[in-house]
N, C-alpha and C positions, 0 to 999 in steps of 0.2 A: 504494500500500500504506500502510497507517495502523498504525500502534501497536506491540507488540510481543508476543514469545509468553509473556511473564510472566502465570503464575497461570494460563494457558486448560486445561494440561494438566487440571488436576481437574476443570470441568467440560465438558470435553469428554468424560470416562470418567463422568464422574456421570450419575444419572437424568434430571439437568436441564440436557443436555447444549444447548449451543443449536443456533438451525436453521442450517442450511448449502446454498449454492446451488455446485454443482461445475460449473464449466464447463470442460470440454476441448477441444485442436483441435491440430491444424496448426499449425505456424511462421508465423508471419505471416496468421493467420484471424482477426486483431482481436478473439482475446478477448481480452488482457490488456484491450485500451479499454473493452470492452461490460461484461466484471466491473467495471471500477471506475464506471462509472458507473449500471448496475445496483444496486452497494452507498450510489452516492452516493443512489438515487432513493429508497432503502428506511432509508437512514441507520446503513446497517450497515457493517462494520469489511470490508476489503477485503486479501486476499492474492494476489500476483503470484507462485506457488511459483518460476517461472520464470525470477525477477530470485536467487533465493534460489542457485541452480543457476551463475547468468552471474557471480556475485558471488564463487562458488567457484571459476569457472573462472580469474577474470579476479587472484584472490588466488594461485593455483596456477603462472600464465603471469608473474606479476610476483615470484614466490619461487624461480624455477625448477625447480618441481616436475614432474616428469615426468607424462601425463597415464594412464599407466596403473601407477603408482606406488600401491595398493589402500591400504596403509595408510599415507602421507604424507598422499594425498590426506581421507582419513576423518578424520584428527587433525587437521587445514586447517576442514573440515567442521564439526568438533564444537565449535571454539573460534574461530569465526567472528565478527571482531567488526563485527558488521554491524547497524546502525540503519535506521530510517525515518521521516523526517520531513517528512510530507504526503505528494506525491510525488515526496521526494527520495529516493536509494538512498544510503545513508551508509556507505562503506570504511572502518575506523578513523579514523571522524571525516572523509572527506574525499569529496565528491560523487561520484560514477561511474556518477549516472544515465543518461547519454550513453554513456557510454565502455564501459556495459557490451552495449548495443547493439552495437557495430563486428561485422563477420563472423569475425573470426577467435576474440572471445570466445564468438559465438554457438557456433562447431564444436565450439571447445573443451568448453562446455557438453553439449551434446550428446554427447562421446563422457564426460564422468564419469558425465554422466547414466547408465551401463550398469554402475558402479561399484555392486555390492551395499552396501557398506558406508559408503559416500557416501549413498545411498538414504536408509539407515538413520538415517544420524544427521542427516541434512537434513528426511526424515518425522517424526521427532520434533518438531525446529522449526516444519514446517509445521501440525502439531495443537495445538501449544502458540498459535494464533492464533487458534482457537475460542473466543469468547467473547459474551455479549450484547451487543446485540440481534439477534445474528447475524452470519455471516460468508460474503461471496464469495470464491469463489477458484476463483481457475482456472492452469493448466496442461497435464500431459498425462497423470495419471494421479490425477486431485484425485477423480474420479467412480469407479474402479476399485479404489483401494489407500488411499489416504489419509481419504478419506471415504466409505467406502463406505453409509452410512447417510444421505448428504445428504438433503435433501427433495424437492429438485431438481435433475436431471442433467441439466448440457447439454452436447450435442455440438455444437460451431462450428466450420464449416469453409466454405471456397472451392475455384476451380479453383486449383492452383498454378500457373497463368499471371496469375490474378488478385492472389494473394499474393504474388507472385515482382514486380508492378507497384505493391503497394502498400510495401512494404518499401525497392525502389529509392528511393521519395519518401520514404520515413520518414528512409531512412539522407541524400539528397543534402539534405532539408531540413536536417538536420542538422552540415551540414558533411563529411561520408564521403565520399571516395571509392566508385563501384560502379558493379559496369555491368551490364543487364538480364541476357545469356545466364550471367555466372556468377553472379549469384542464381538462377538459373531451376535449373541446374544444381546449385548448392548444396543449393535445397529439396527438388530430387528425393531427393539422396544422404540427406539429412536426414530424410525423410517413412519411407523405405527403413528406415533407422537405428532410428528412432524406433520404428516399427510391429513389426519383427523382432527387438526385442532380445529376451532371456529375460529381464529383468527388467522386471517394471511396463510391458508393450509400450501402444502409444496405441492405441488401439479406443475405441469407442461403447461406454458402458456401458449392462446391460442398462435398459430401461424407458426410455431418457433421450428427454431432446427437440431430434431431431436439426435443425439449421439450415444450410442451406447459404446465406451471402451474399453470393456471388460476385455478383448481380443486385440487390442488397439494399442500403438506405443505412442510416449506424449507427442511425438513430433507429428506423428500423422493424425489424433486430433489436433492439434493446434494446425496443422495443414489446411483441413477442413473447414475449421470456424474462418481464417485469414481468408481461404477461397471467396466463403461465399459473402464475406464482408465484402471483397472485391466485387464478386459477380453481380451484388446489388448497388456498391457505388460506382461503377463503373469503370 
């Protein structure tokens, strides 16, 4: 993720709103990788909505905020003092690009994600990142609620046996603890979670361009999203 959401709000509402690529998916379907270097191949400004989320969970689990606490957590949310610098994820000045990884910030994530008013004030931050020469971004609902006017919508996804194998490596390169059957089990609960809530649920957005790369190496999805970004701007 690069830069910040200073100044995007107005034109993101303005006529000369810039362009936006929405990609969504599954826990562990490698968009966050394939948008940032998507934005890197195009030279546009790159949003991770999803660190924005882990950042809230992980400020929430270290204040001891309860996690269905609606308006603790929403005031946590709106006075977030969260940076980005290149791809660092910055806590009140202090790294937790790693740390926001771990599984138990992940769940945590995922259950404020159902929070309406967390929503709220974390989609604001995420619109406020729209700015020239464009912007990636991806999460789980960047193509359905957040942006719904992107140019291009993309759906990325895998098997969750695939995902559930690449996440064990991400977390043990890492240094983490984990062990295949309770990530496998995790993503299910989580896929579940995700897809069923009443707010912002994760679906294909209409028109978009769906990807499955369970069979697929990063270069040749990201071939694919750059293609047809081409193919539709010309």
């Amino acid at each position: 993720m690069s830069g910040s959401a200073a100044s995007g709000q107005e034109q993101a509402n303005g006529p000369a709103a810039a362009p936006v690529i929405a990609i969504d998916g599954p826990t562990a379907s490698g968009k966050g990788e394939i948008a940032r270097r998507v934005a890197e191949r195009l030279g546009w400004h790159y949003l991770d909505s999803g660190a924005l989320y882990r950042v809230t969970a992980l400020a929430a689990l270290r204040a001891g905020i309860a996690l269905d606490d609606e308006a603790a957590l929403a005031a946590l949310a709106r006075e977030l003092p969260v940076t980005f610098e290149g791809a660092r994820i910055m806590l009140g000045g202090q790294d937790v690009s790693d740390e926001i990884r771990r599984q138990e910030v992940g769940s945590a994530a995922s259950r404020i994600a159902t929070v309406g008013a967390v929503r709220t004030a974390l989609g604001a931050l995420q619109r406020g990142f729209r700015r020239w020469p464009g912007l990636v971004a991806d999460g789980r609902d960047m193509a359905t609620v957040v942006f719904p006017d992107a140019g291009l919508k993309v759906f990325l996804t895998a098997s969750v046996e695939c995902r559930a194998q690449r996440r064990y490596k991400q977390l043990i390169e890492k240094g983490f603890s984990a062990t295949l059957p309770a990530l496998l089990q995790e993503l299910c609960e989580r896929d579940a979670r995700d897809s069923n809530r009443s707010l912002a649920p994760l679906r294909s957005a209409q028109g978009a361009l769906v990807v499955d790369s369970t069979q697929m190496t990063i270069e040749e999805v990201l071939a694919s999203i750059v293609q047809e970004h081409h193919r539709r701007n010309g």
